[in-house]
C-alpha positions in Angstrom: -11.7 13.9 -45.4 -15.2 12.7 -47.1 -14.2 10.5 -50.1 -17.3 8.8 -51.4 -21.0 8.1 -50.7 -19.7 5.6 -47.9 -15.9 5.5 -46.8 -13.8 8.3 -45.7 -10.2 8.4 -44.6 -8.7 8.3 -41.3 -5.4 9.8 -40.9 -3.3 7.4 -37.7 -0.1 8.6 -36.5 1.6 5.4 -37.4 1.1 6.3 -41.4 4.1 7.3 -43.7 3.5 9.7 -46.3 6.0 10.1 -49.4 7.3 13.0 -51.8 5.2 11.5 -54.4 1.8 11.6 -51.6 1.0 8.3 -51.4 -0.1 7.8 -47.7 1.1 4.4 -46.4 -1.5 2.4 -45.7 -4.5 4.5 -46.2 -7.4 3.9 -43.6 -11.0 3.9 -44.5 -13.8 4.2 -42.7 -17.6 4.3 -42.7 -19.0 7.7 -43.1 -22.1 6.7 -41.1 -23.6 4.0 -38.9 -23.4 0.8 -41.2 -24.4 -2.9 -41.0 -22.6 -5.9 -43.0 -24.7 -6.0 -46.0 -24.1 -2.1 -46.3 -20.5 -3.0 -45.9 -20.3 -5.5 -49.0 -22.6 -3.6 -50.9 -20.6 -0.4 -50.6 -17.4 -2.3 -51.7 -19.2 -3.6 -54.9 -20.5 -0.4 -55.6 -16.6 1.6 -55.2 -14.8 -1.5 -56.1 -12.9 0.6 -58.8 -12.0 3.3 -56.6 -10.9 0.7 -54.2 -8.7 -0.8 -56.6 -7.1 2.2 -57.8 -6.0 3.2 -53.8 -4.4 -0.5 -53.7 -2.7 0.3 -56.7 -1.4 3.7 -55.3 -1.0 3.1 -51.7 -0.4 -1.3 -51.8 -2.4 -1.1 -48.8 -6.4 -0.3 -47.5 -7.2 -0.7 -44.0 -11.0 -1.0 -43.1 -11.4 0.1 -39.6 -14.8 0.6 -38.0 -17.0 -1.3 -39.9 -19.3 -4.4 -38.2 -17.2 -7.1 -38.9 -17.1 -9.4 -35.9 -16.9 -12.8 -37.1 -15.0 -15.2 -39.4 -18.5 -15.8 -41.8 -18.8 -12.1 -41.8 -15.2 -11.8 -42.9 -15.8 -14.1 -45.8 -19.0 -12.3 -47.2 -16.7 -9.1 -47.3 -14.2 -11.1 -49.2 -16.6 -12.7 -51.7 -17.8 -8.8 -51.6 -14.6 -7.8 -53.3 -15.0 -10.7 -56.2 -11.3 -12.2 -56.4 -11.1 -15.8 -57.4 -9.5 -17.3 -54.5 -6.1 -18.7 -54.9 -5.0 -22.2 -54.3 -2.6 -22.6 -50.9 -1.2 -25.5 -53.1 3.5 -25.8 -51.8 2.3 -23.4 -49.3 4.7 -24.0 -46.5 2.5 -21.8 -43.2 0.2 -24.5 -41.6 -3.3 -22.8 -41.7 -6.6 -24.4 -41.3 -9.9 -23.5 -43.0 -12.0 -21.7 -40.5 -14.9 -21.1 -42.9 -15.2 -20.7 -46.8 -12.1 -18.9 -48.0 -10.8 -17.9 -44.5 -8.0 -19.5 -42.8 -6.3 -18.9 -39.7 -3.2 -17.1 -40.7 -0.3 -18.7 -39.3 -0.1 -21.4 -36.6 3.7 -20.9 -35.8 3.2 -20.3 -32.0 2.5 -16.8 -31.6 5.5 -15.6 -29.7 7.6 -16.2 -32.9 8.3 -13.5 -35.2 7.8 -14.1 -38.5 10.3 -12.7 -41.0 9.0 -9.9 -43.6 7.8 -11.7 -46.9 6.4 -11.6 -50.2 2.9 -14.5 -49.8 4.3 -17.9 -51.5 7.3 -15.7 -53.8 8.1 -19.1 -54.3 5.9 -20.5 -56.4 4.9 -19.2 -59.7 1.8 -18.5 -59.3 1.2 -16.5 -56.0 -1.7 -15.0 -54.8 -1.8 -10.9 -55.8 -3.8 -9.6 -52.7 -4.3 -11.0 -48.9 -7.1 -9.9 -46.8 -6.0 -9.8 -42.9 -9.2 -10.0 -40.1 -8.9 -8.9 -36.6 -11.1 -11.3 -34.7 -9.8 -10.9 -31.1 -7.4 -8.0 -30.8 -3.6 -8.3 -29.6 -3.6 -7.4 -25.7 0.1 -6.3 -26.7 2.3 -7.1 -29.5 1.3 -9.4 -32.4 1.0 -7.0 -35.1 1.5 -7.9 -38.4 4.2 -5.0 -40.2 4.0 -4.0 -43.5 6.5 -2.4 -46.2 6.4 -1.0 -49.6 9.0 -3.5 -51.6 9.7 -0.9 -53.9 11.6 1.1 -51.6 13.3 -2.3 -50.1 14.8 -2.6 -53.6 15.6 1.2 -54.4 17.6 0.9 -50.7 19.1 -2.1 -51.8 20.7 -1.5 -54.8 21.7 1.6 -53.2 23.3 -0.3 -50.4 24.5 -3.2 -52.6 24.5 -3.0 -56.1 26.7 -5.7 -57.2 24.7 -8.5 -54.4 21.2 -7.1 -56.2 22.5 -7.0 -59.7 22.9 -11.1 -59.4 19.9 -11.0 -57.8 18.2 -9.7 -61.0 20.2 -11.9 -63.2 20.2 -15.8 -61.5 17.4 -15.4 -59.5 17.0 -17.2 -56.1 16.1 -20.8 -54.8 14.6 -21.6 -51.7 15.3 -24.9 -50.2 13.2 -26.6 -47.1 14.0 -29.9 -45.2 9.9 -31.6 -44.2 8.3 -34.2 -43.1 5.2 -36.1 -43.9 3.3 -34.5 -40.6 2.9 -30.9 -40.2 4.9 -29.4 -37.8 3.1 -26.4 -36.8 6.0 -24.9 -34.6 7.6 -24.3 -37.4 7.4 -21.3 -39.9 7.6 -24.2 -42.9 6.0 -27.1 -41.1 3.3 -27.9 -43.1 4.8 -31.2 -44.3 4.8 -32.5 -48.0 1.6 -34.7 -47.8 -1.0 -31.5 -46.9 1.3 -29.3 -49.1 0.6 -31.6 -52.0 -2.3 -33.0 -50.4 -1.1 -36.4 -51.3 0.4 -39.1 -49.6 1.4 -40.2 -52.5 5.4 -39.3 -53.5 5.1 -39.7 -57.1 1.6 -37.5 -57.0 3.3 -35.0 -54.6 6.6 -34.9 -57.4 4.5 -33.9 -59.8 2.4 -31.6 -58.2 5.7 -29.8 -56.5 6.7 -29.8 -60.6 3.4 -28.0 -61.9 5.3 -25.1 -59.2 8.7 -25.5 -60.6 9.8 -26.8 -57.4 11.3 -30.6 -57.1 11.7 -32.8 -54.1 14.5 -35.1 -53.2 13.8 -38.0 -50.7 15.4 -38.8 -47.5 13.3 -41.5 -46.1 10.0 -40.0 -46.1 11.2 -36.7 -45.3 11.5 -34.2 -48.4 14.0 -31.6 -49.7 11.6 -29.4 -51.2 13.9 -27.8 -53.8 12.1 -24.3 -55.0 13.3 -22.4 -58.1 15.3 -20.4 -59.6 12.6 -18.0 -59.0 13.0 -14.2 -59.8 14.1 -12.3 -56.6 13.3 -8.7 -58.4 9.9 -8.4 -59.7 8.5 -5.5 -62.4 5.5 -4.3 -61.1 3.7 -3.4 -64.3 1.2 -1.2 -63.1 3.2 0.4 -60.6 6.4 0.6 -63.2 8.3 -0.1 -60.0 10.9 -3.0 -59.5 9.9 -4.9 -56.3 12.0 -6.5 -53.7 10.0 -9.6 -54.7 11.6 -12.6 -52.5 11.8 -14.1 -49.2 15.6 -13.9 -48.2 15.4 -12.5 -45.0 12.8 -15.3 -43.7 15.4 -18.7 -44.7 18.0 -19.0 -42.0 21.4 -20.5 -42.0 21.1 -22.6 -39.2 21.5 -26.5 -38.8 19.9 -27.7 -42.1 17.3 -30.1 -39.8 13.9 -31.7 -40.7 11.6 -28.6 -39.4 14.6 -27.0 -37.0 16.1 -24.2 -38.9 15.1 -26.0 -42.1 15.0 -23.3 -44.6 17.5 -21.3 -46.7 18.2 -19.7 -49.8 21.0 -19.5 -52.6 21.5 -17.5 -55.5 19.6 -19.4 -58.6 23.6 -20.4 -59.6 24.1 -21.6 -56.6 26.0 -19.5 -54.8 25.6 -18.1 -51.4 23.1 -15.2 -50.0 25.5 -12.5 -48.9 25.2 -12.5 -45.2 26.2 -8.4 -45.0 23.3 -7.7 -47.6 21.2 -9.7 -45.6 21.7 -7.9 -42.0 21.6 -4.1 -44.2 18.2 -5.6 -46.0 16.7 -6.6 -42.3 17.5 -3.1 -41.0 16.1 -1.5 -44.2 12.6 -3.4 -43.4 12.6 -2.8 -40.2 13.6 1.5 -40.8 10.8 1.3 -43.3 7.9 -0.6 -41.9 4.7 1.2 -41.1 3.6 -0.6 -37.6 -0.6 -0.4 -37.0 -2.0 -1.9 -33.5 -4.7 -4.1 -34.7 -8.3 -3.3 -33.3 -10.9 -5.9 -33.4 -13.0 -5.7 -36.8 -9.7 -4.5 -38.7 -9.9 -5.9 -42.4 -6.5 -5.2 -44.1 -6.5 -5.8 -47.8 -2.6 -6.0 -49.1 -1.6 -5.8 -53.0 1.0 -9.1 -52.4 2.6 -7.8 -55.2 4.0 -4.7 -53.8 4.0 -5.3 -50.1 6.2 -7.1 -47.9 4.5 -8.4 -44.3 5.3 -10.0 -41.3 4.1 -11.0 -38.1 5.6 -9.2 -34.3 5.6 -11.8 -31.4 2.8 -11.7 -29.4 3.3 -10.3 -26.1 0.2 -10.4 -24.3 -2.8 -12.9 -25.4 -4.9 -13.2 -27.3 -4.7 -12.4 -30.7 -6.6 -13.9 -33.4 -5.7 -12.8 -36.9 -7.6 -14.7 -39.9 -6.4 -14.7 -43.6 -8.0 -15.1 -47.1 -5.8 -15.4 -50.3 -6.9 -14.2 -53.9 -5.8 -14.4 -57.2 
């Protein structure tokens, strides 16, 4: 199905389509042989048709154009024209690969990570992330996605009472780290590169600027995150979002990078534990699953989607990342 000058859709089995027609995610690809600079040219010149498919569908995949390599990612990024936005309290460790691309996640890549809403909990969070395939998954290791929307609709369905306090107190999210990053770990970047300070009063204010506050235990930190709103308003959309991260804290052993994260209600009381295990089944019922394919660029409206990461099963996999304002 043509749909401009240069990109057409691909329908893949994997795809949900809803009573209201919005295809989930829609696939693009080139309607011709094309080279990299046609690439980035072609997304300045549709940009605003681009846009308004994010907007409808929360997600574009870009498969079958000649991106092979993290510069080339990075031109298609600066092609789009998004400020990039600061990884400042982030709590992934990445590292700058070039430019604005960083490696995604370095949590080992046998751990799944939990279904979540890019930095939802900071204040200011980064609307869209750009996904490359470098080196396709030999099995496993994709990276699920899920209209929040729905998540919420579900959820107060399921739970009305649990979602209504969710609307009214908010939630905070509490991490025990380090000073060194701890790259096992889902939240291992430690306070000095989250702040990039090694300075505690210049790492206190910083984590301030982010409504977030840190306690000291030695020079290990209780990174104390919140209230932030757990149910978002998606103006453009008009849709209420399942805007939070509660499925990713556990409730483990509250220990300095080992189960170190969890959540409570911005009063402080607890995350209801039957919400929780209905709200991971939801996601999971939901998701819309796509095998990555090397040269994949997956641009998500962070806003509206929810992602997360299946363990790798059979190496390699190399998945790159760019956030924008």
């Amino acid at each position: 199905m043509a749909t401009g000058r240069f990109f057409q859709e691909l329908e893949l089995p994997e795809q949900k389509t809803y009573s209201d027609g919005v295809v989930f995610p829609v696939v693009l690809t080139p309607t011709a042989n094309t080279n990299i600079t046609a690439f980035e040219e072609a997304i300045k010149a549709e940009k605003p048709w681009l846009e308004s498919l994010l907007k409808k569908s929360g997600v574009i995949l870009f498969r079958g154009f000649p991106v092979t390599t993290a510069s080339e990612f990075n031109d298609v990024i600066e092609a789009f024209g998004y400020p990039e936005a600061p990884y400042v309290g982030g709590r992934a460790a990445r590292t700058q690969v070039v430019g604005r691309v960083y490696t995604a996640n370095e949590t080992p890549p046998d751990v799944k990570i939990p279904f979540h809403h890019e930095m939802a909990y900071v204040p200011e969070f980064p609307t869209k992330i750009s996904f490359f395939c470098e080196e396709a998954p030999g099995s496993g290791g994709q990276t699920p996605i899920v209209l929040s929307h729905i998540v919420y609709e579900k959820m107060k369905e399921k739970h009305p009472e649990f979602v209504a306090k969710l609307e009214e107190h908010g939630v905070t999210y509490i991490i025990l780290t380090g000073d060194e990053d701890q790259p096992l770990s889902s939240t291992g970047r430690g306070w000095k590169t989250a702040y990039d300070t090694d300075d505690k009063k210049v790492a206190e204010e910083r984590a301030a600027k982010l409504g977030t506050r840190l306690e000291w235990i030695g020079n290990a930190a209780k990174v104390i995150a919140g209230p932030m709103p757990a149910i978002r308003f998606d103006k453009e959309t008009q849709q209420k979002t399942w805007f939070n991260n509660l499925t990713g804290p556990t409730n483990g052993p509250r220990k300095i990078h080992d189960k170190g994260a969890f959540a409570e209600l911005g009063n402080g009381e607890a995350v209801d534990v039957d919400a929780m295990d209905d709200c991971v089944k939801i996601l999971e019922e939901e998701c819309v699953v796509v095998p990555w394919k090397k040269g994949d660029v997956m641009l998500v409206n962070n806003l509206t989607v929810l992602h997360a990461r299946e363990p790798l099963l059979k190496p390699p996999r190399r998945v790159l990342a760019s956030l924008c304002k």
